[in-house]
SEKOLTI-635089 format. One line per 10 residues: number of its first residue (from 0); their letters; for each residue x, y, z of N, C-alpha, C. Coordinates in nm, 4 decimals, padded with zeros to 6 digits. Layout:
// SEKOLTI-635089
NUM> A> X,Y,Z,X,Y,Z,X,Y,Z; ...
//
This chain:
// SEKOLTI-635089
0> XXXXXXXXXX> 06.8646,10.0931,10.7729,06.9569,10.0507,10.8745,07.0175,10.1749,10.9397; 07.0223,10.1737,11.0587,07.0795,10.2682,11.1225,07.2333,10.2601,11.1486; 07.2939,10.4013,11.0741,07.4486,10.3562,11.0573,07.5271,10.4719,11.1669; 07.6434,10.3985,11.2329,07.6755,10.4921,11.3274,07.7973,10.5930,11.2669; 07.7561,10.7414,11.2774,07.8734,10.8437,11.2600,07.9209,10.8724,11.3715; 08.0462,10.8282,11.3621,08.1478,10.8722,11.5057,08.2459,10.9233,11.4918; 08.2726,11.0446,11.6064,08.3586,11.1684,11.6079,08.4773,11.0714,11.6256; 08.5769,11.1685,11.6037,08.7096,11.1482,11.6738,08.7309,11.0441,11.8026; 08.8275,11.0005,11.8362,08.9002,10.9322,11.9408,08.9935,11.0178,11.9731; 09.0140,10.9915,12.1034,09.1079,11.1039,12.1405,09.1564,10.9886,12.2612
10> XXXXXXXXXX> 09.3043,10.9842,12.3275,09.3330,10.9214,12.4363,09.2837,10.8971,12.6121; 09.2261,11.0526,12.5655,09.1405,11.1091,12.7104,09.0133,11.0717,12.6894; 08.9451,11.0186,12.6449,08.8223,10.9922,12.5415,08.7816,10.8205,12.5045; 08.8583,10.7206,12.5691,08.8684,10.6053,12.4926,08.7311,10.5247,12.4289; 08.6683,10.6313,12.3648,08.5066,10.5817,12.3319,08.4544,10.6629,12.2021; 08.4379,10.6060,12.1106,08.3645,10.6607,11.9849,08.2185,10.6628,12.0529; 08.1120,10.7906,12.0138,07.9815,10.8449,12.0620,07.9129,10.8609,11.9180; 07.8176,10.8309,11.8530,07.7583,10.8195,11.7907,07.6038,10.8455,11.7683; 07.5273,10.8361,11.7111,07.3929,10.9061,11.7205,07.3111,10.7620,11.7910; 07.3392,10.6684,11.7389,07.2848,10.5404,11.7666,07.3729,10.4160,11.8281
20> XXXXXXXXXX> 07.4908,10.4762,11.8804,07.6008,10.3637,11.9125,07.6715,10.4370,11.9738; 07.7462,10.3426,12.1008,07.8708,10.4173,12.1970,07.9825,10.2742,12.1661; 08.0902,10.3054,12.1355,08.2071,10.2164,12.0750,08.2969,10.2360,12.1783; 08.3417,10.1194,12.2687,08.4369,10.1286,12.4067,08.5767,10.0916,12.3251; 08.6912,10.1703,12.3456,08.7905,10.1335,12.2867,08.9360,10.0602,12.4060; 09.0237,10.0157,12.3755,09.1367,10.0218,12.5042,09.2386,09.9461,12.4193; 09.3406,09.9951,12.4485,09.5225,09.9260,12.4179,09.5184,09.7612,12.4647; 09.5460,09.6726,12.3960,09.5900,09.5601,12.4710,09.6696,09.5220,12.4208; 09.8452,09.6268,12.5208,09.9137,09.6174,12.5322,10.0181,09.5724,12.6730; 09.9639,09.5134,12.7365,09.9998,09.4684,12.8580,10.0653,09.3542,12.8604
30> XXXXXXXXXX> 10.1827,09.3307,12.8586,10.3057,09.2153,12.7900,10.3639,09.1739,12.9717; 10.3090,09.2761,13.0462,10.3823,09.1544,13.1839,10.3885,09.0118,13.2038; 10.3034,08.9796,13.1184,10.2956,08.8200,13.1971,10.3477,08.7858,13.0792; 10.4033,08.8031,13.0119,10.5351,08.7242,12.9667,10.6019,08.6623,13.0059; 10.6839,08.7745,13.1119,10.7966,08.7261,13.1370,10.7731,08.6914,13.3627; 10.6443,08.6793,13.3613,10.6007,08.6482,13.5059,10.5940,08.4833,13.5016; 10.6907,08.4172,13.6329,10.7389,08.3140,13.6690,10.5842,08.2325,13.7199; 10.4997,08.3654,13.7793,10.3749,08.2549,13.8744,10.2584,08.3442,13.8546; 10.2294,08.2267,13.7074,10.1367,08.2578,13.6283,10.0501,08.2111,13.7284; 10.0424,08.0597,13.7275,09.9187,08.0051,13.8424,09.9165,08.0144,13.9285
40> XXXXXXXXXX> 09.9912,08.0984,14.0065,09.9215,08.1644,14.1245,09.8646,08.2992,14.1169; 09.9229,08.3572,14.0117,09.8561,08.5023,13.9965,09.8267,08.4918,13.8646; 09.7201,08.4736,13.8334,09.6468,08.4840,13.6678,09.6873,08.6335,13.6190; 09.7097,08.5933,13.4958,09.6791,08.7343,13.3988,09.5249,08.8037,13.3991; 09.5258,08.9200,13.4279,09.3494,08.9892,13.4394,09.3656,09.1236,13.4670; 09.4309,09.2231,13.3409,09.4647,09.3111,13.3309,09.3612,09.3589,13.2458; 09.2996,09.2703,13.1819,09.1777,09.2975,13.0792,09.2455,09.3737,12.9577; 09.3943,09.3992,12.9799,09.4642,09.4487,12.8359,09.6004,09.4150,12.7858; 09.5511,09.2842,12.8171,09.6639,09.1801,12.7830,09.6988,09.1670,12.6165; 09.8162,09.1687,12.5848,09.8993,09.1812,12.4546,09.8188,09.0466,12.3651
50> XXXXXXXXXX> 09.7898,08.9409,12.4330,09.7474,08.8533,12.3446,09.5982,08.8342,12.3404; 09.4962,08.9549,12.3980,09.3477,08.9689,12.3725,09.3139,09.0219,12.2032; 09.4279,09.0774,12.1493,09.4293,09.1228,12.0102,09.3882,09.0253,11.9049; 09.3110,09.0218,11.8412,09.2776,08.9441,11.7300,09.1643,08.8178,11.7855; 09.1628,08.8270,11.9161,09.0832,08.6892,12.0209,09.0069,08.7954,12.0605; 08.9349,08.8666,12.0451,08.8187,08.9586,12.1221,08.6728,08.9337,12.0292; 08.5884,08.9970,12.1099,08.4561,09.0068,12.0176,08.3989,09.0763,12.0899; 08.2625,09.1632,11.9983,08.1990,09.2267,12.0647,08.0605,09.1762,11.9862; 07.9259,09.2092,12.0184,07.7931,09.2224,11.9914,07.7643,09.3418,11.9300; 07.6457,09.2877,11.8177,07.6011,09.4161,11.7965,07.4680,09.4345,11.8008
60> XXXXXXXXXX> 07.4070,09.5228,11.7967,07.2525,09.4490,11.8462,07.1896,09.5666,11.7068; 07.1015,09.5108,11.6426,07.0100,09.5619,11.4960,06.8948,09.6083,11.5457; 06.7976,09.6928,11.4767,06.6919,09.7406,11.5131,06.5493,09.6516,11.4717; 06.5780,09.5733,11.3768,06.4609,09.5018,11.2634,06.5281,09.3484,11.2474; 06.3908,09.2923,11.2015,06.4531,09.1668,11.1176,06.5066,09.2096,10.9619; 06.4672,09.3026,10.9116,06.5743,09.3415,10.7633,06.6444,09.3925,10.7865; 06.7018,09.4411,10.8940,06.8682,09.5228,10.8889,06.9406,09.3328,10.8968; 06.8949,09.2670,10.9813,06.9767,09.1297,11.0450,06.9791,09.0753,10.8850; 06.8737,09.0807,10.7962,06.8376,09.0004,10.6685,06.9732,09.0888,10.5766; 06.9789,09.1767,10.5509,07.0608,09.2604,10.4359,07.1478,09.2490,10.4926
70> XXXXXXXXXX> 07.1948,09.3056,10.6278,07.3741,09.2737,10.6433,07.4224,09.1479,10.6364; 07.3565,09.0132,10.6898,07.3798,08.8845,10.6789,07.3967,08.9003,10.5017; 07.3483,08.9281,10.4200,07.3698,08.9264,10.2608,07.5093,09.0016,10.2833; 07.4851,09.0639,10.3022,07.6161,09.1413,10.2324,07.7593,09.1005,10.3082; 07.7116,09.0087,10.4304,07.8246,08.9618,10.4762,07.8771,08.8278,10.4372; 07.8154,08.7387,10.3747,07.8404,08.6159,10.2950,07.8748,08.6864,10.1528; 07.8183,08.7827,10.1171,07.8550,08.8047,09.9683,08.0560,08.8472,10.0105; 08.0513,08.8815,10.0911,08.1872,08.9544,10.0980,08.2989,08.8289,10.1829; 08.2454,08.6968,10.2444,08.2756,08.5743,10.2837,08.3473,08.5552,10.4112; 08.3445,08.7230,10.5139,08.3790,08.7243,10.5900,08.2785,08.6442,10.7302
80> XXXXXXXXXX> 08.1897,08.5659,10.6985,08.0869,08.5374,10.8083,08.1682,08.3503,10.8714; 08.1738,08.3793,10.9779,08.2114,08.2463,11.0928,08.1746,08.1673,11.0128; 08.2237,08.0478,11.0578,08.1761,07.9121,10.9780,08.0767,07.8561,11.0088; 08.0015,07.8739,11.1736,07.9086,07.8421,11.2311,07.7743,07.8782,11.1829; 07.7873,08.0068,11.1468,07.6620,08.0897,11.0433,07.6866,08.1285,10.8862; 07.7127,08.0273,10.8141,07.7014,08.0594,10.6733,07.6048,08.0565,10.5777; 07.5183,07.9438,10.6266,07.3970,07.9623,10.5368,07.3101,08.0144,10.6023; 07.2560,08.0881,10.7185,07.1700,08.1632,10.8003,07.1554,08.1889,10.9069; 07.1404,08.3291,10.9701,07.1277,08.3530,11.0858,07.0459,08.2397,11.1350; 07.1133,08.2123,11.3145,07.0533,08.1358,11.3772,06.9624,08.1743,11.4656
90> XXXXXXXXXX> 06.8434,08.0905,11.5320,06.7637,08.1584,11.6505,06.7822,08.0919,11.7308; 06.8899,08.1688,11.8846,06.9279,08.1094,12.0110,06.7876,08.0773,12.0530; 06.7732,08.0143,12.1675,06.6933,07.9595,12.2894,06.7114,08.0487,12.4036; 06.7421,08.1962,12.3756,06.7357,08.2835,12.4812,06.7231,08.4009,12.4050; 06.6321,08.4064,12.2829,06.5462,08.5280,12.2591,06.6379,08.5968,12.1291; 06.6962,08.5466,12.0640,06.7896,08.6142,11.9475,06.7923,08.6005,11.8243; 06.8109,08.6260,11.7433,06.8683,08.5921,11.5764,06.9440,08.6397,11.5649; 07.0408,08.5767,11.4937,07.1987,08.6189,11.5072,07.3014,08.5308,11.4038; 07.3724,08.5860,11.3940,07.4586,08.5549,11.2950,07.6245,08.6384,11.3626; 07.7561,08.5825,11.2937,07.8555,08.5651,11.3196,07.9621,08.6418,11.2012
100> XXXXXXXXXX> 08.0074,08.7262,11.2325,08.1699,08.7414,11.1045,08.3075,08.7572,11.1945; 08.4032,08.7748,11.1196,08.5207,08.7727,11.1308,08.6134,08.9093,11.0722; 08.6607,08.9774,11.1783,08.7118,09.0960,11.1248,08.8573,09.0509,11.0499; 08.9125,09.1082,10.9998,09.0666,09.1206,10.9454,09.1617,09.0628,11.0391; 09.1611,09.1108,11.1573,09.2711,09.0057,11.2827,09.1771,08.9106,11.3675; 09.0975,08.8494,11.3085,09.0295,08.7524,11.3747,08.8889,08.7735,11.4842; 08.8706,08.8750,11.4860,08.8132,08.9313,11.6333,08.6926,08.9082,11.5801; 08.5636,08.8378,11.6608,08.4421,08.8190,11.6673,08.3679,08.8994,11.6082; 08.2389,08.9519,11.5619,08.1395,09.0540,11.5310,08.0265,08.9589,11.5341; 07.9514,09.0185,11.6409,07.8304,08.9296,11.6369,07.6747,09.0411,11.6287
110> XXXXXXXX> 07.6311,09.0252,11.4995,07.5051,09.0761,11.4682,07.3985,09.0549,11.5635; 07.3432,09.0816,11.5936,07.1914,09.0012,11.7077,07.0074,09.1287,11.6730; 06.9541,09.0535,11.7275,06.8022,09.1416,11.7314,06.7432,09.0499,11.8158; 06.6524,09.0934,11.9429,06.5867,09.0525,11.9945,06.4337,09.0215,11.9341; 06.4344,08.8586,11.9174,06.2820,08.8789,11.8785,06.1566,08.8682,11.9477; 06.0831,08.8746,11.9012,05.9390,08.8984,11.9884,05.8764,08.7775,12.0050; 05.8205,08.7924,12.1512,05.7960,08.7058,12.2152,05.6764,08.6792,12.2361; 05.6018,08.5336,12.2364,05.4511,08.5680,12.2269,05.4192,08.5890,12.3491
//
């Protein structure tokens, strides 16, 4: 499995760089629309809104069908995997195998590999 080592973060920098992975980072700390009267006329779409925290997800995309096979193990052994994928990665209808976990504040992690197509 290819595992990513990533340098430092820095503020000027908002991106972990890696040998095999680029990691986009950002604050979502943006609390205006709290206290904003006209929500429905002006939506929140700051993209770093205070309540995107713990409600986010990202993709991850695997190199093999045994990296998708061993981390799916080791992610039920440890019981952090969605409820949707517990007994096995699924295969979408638009080219995937994939499976689902759950970080510590809720936030999505979605495993994937493109499979081959006849």
């Amino acid at each position: 499995m290819t595992r990513c080592h990533l340098g430092p973060w820095t503020p000027a920098s908002p991106y972990w760089r890696g040998d095999a992975c680029v990691s986009h980072l950002w604050l979502a700390d943006d609390d205006g629309w709290v206290e904003r009267a006209d929500l429905a006329a002006r939506p929140v779409c700051s993209g770093a809104e205070s309540f995107l925290a713990g409600t986010a997800s990202c993709r991850i995309q695997l190199d093999s069908p045994a990296e998708l096979k061993q981390l799916f193990v080791e992610y039920a052994q440890t019981r952090v995997l969605h409820p949707v994928n517990r007994s096995a990665p699924t295969t979408t209808n638009f080219g995937t195998r994939e499976f689902a976990a759950l970080d510590l504040d809720g936030n999505l992690l979605e495993f994937f590999r493109w499979e081959e197509r006849d």
